[in-house]
C-alpha positions as CSV (number, residue, x, y, z in Angstrom):
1,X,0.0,0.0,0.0
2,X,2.8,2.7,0.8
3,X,4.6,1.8,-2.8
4,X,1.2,2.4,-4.4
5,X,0.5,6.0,-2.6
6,X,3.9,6.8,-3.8
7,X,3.4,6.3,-7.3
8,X,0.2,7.9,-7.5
9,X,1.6,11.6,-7.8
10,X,4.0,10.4,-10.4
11,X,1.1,9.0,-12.4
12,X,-0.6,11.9,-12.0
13,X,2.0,14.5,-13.5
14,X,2.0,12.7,-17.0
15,X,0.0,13.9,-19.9
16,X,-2.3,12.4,-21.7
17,X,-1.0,10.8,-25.0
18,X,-2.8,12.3,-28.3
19,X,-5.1,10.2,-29.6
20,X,-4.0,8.8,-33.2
21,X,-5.9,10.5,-36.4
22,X,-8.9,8.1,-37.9
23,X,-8.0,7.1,-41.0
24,X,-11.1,7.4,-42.3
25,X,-13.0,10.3,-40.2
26,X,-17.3,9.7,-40.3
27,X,-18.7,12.4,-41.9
28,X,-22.1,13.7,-40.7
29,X,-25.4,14.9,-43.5
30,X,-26.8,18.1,-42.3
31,X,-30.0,19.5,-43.9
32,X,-31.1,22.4,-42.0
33,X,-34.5,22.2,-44.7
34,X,-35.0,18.1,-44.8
35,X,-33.7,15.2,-45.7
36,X,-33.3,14.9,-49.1
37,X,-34.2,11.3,-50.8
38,X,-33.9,11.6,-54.5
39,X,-34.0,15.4,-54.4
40,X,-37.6,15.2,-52.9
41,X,-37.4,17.4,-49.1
42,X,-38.9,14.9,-45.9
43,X,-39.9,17.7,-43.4
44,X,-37.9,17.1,-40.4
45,X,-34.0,17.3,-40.0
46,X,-31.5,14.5,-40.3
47,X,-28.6,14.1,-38.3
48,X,-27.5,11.2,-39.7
49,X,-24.0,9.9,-40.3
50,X,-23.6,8.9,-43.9
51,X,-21.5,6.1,-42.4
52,X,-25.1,4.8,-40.5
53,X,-27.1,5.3,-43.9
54,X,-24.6,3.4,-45.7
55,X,-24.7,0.5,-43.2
56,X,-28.2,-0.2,-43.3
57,X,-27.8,0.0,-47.2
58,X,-25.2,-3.0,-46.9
59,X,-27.2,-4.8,-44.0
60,X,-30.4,-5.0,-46.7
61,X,-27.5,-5.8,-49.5
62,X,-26.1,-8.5,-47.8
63,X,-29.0,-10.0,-45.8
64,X,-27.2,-10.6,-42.7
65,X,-28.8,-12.7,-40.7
66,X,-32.3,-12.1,-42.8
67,X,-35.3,-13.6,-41.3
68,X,-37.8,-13.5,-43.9
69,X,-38.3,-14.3,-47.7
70,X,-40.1,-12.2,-49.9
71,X,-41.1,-13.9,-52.8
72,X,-41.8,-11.9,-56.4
73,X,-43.0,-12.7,-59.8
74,X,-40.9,-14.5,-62.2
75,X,-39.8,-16.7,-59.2
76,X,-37.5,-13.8,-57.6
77,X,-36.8,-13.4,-53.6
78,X,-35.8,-10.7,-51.7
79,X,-33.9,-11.3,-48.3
80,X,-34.9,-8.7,-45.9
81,X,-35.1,-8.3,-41.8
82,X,-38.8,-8.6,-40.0
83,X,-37.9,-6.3,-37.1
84,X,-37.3,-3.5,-39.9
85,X,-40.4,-4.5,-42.1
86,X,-42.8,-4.6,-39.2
87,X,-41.5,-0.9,-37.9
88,X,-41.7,0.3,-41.5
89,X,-45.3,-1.1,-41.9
90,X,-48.1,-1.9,-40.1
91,X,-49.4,-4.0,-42.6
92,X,-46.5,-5.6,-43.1
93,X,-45.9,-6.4,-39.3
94,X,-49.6,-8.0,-39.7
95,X,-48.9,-10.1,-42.8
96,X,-45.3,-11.7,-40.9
97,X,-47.6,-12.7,-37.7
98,X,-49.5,-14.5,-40.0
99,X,-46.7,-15.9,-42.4
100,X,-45.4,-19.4,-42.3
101,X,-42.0,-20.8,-42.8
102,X,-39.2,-23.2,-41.7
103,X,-37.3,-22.7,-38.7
104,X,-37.3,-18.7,-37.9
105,X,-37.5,-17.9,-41.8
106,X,-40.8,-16.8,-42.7
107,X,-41.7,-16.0,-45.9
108,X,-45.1,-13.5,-47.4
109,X,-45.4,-12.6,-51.1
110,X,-45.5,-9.3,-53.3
111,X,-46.6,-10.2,-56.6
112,X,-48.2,-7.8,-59.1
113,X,-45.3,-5.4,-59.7
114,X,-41.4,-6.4,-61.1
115,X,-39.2,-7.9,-59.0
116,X,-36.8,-4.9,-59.1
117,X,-39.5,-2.7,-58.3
118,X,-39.9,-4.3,-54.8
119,X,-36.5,-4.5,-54.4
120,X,-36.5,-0.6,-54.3
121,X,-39.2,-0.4,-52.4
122,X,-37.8,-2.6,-49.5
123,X,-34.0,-0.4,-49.6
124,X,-36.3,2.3,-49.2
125,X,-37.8,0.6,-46.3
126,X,-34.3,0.5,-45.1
127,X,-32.1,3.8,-45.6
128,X,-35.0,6.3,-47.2
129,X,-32.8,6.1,-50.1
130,X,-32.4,4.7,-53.9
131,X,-31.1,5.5,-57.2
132,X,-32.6,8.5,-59.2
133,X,-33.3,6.5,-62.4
134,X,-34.9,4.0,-60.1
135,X,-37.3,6.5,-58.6
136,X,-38.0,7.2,-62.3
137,X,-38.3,3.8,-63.3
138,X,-40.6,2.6,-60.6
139,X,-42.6,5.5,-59.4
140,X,-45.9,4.5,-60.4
141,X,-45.1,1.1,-58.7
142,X,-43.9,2.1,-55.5
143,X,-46.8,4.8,-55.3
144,X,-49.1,1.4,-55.3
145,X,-46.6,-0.8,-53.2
146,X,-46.5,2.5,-50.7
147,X,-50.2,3.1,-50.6
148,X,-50.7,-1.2,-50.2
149,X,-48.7,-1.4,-47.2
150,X,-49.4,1.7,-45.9
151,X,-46.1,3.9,-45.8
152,X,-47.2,8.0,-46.1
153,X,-43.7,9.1,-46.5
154,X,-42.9,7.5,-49.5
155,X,-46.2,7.7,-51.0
156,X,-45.4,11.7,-50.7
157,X,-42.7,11.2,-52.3
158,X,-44.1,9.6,-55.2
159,X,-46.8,12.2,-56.1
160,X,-44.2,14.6,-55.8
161,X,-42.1,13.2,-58.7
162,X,-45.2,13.1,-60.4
163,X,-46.2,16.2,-60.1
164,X,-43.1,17.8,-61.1
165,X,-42.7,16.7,-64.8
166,X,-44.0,13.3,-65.1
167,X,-47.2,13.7,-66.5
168,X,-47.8,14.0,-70.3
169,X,-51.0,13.8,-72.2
170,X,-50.1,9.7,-73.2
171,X,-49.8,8.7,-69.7
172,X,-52.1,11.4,-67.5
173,X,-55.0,9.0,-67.9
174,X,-53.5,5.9,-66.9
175,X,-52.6,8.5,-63.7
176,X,-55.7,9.5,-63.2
177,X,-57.0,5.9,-62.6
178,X,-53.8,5.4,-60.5
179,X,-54.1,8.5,-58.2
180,X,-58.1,7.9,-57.5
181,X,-57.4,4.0,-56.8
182,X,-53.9,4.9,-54.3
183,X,-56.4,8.0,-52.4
184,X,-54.2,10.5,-53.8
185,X,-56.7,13.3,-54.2
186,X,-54.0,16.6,-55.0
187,X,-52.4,14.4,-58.0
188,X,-55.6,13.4,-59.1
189,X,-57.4,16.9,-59.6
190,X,-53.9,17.7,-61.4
191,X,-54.6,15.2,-63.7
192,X,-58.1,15.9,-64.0
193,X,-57.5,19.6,-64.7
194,X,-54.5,18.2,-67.3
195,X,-57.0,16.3,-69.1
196,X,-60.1,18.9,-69.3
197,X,-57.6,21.3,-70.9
198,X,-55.9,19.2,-73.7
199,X,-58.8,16.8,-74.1
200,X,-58.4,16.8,-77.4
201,X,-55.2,15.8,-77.6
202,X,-55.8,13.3,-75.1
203,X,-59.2,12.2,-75.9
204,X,-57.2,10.0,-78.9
205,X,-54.1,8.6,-76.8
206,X,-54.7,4.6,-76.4
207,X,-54.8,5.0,-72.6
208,X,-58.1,6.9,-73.3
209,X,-59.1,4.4,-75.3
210,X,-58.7,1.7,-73.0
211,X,-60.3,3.7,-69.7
212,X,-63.4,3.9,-72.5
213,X,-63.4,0.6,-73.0
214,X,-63.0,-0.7,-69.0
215,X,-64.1,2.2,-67.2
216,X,-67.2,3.9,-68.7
217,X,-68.7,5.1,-66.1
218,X,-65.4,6.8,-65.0
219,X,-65.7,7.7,-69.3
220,X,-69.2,9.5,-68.6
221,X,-67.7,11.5,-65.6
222,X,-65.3,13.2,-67.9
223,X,-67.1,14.3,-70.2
224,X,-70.0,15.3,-67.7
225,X,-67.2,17.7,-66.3
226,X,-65.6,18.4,-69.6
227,X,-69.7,20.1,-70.2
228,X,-69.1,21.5,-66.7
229,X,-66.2,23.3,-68.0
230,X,-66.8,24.7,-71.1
231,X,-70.4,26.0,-69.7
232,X,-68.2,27.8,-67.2
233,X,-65.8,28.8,-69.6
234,X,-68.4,30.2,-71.5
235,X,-70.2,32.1,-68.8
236,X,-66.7,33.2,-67.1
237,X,-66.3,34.9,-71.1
238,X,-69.9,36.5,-71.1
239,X,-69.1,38.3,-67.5
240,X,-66.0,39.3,-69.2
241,X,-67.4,41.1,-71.9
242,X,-70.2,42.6,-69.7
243,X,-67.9,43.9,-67.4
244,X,-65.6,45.7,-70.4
245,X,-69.1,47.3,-71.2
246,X,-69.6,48.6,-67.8
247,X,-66.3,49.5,-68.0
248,X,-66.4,51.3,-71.3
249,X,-70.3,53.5,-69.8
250,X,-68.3,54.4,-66.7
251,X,-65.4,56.1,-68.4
252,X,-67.6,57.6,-71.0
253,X,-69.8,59.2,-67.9
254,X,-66.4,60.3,-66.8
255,X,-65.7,62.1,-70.2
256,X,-68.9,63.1,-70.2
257,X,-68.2,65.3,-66.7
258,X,-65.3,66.1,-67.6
259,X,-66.2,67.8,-71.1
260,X,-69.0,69.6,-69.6
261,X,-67.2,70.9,-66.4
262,X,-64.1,71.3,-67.5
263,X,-63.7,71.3,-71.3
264,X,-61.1,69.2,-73.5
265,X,-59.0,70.4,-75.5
266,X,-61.7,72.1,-78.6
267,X,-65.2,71.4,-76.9
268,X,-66.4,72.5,-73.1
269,X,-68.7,74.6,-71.7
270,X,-69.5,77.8,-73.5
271,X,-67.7,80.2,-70.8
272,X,-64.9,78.0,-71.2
273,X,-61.3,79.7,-72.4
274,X,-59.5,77.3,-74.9
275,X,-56.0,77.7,-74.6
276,X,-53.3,76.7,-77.3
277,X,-51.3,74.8,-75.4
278,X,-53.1,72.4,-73.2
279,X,-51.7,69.3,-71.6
280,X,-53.1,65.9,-73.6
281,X,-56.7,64.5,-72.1
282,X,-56.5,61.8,-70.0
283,X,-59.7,60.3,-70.0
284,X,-59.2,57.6,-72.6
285,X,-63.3,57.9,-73.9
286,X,-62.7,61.6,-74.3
287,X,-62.0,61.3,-78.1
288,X,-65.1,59.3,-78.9
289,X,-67.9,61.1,-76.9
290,X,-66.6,64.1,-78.2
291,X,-67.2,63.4,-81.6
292,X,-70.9,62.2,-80.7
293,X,-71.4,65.5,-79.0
294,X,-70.5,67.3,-81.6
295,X,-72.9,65.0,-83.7
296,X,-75.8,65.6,-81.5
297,X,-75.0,69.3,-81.7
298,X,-75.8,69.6,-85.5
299,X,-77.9,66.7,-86.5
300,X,-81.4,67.9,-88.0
301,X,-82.5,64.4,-86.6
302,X,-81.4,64.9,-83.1
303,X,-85.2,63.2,-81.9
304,X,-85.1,60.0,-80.2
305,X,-85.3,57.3,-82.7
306,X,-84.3,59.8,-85.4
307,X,-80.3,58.9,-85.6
308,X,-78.6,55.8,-84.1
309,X,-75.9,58.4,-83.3
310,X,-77.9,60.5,-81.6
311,X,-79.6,57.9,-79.4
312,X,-76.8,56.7,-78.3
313,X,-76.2,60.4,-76.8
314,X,-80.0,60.5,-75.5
315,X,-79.2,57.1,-73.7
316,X,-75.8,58.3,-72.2
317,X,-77.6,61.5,-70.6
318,X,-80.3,59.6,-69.0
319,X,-77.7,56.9,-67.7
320,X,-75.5,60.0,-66.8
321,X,-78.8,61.6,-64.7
322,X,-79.2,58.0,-63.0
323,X,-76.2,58.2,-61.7
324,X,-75.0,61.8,-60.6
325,X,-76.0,62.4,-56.9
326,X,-76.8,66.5,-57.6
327,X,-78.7,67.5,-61.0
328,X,-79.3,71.0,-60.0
329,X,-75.5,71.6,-59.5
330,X,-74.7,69.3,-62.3
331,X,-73.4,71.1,-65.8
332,X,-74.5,68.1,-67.8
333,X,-76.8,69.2,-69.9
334,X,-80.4,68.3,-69.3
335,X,-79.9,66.4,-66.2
336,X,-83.1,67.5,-63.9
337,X,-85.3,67.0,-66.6
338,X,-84.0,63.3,-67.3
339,X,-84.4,63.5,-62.9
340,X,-87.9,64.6,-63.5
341,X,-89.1,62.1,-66.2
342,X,-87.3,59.1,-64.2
343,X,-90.0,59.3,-61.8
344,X,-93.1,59.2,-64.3
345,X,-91.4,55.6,-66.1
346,X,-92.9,52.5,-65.8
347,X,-91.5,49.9,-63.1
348,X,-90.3,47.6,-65.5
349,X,-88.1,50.6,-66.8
350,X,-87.0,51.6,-63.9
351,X,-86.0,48.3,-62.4
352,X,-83.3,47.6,-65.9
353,X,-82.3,51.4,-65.3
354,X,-81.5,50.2,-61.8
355,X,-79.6,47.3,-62.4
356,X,-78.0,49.0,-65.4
357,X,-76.5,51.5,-62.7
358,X,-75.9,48.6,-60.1
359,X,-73.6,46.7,-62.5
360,X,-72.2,50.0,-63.7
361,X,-70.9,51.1,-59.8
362,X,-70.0,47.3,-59.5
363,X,-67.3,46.6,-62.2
364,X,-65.9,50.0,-61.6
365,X,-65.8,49.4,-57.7
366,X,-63.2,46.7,-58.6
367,X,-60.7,48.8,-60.1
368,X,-60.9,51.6,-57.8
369,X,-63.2,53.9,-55.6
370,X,-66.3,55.9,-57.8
371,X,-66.4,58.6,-59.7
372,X,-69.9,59.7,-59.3
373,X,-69.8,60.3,-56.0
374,X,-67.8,63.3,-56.2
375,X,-67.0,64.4,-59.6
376,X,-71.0,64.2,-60.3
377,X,-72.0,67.1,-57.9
378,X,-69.7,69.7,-58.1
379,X,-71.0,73.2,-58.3
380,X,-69.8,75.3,-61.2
């Protein structure tokens, strides 16, 4: 005991020796915006060593101690773990409690889909990770082998890819069919939408032809909502139009103001002083209405019904009087007397007057606040 307590302090005034370099130092995958799996973002972060990616990469390569069998079409097998498989899938884990086998090797089946498909599908199960051209391969087959057995990550996945790029008018139907059969409901009104718009094209691709031939009542839907569409398409065009007429009355009720308060440019009010250099007009229906005022200034058929021309101008002043707020301060010209035989009209006249007006003080509203409600009633 007294040797040892005298070497302690000896032991104690060593250093350390350095550690030795690793030859092969682990590197670490940081993604502060996901982990990426064939350029596709997983929300989350990962953390993981590539080292530890890479090892359950070999452990599904190699089979190491693999505990079940998967059989696939053409005779193939896949080697794989259960312990991973069941924590992967819930189905999965159901289908190995039921599977039977020699020893501790069980065995279940995937048949449907190529062998090298469910290959993929499994190393996915694994490390979250396979080969571009694979994902491209086999993304319609691991969106079915995903939705199957029930695995929500890679199933996003999947519609993503196909989102971005995959489809084309040959193969959107076959999609279509795909994405309502796997309850993928974004994808499916992509392809939907795809399809209304380039039905024609479409409408003669072979995997049109054979939805037609196995699927008509899936067939009858489309073109039930292709009806839908162009009946909307039509109606969205016919409120487009009205709305430019609106429009087009509201800024000629604004020239109309502005010619009779203010003047433009050779025409205005008669105490108005023209100068010669004036700045340009900036009300764009100026131009026009001015040439129909100075119409309805000289025509010898100036009564309504006389001139198309001039009742054109008769219906601009009465719209002008339905819609200015103060006719006995308003320099529009006959404005209280359009005021005054408004109220004697019949009530069918008046209610398309009204609406008239409505739709008027509606389309403009969108654009910006109304005109009327001060430009309308200012005093000379």
């Amino acid at each position: 005991m007294e040797n040892i307590s005298e070497e302690l302090p000896l032991v104690a005034k060593k250093e350390a020796p350095v550690p030795p370099p690793l030859r092969c130092p682990p590197t670490t995958s940081y993604h502060q915006k996901g982990l990426f799996v064939n350029a596709s973002t997983l929300r989350g972060y990962s953390c993981v060593r590539t080292a530890t990616r890479d090892l359950w990469d070999q452990l599904f390569e190699e089979g190491y101690r693999a505990d079940v069998t998967i059989s696939t079409d053409n005779g193939g097998s896949i080697y794989a773990h259960a312990s991973v498989l069941g924590m992967a899938s819930q189905v999965m884990k159901g289908m190995l409690k039921q599977a039977k086998g020699r020893g501790r090797r069980r065995s279940i089946s995937i048949h449907g889909v190529p062998h090298d498909a469910v290959r993929v599908f499994i190393r996915l199960l694994y490390s979250s990770c396979c080969e571009k051209e694979e994902m491209e391969d086999y993304v319609l087959h691991l969106l079915v082998l995903s939705h199957v057995f029930v695995v929500p990550s890679l199933k996003q996945i999947c519609i993503q890819q196909l989102e971005h790029g995959f489809l084309t008018p040959e193969n959107v139907v076959d999609i279509f069919q795909l994405a309502l059969l796997c309850d993928a409901p974004r994808l499916s009104h992509i392809c939907h939408r795809m399809i209304l718009k380039n039905f024609q094209e479409i409408s003669i691709t072979e995997g049109w032809k054979v939805m037609k031939k196995c699927h008509p009542a899936l067939e009858k839907a489309l073109m039930v909502s292709l009806a839908d569409e162009e009946n909307m398409q039509r109606e969205r065009t016919r409120r487009s139009k009205e709305r430019k007429i609106y429009l087009q009355l509201y800024e000629a009720m604004e020239a109309l103001v502005h010619i009779c308060r203010d003047g433009c440019q050779t025409i205005g009010p008669h105490d108005k002083a023209f100068r010669d250099n004036q700045a340009p007009c900036n009300y764009s229906a100026c131009k026009g209405l001015e040439m129909i005022v100075r119409h309805f200034a000289s025509c010898k058929l100036r009564v309504p019904g006389g001139c198309i021309h001039c009742k054109r101008m008769w219906q601009l002043l009465e719209l002008h009087s339905r819609l200015c707020v103060d006719s006995e301060a308003c320099r529009v010209p006959l404005c209280r007397n359009f005021k005054e035989r408004s109220k004697k009209q019949s009530k069918k006249d008046e209610i398309k007057w009204r609406i008239l007006v409505k739709n008027i003080l509606k389309t403009k509203s969108i654009g910006g606040s109304p005109f009327f409600s001060s430009a309308f009633c200012m005093s000379p």
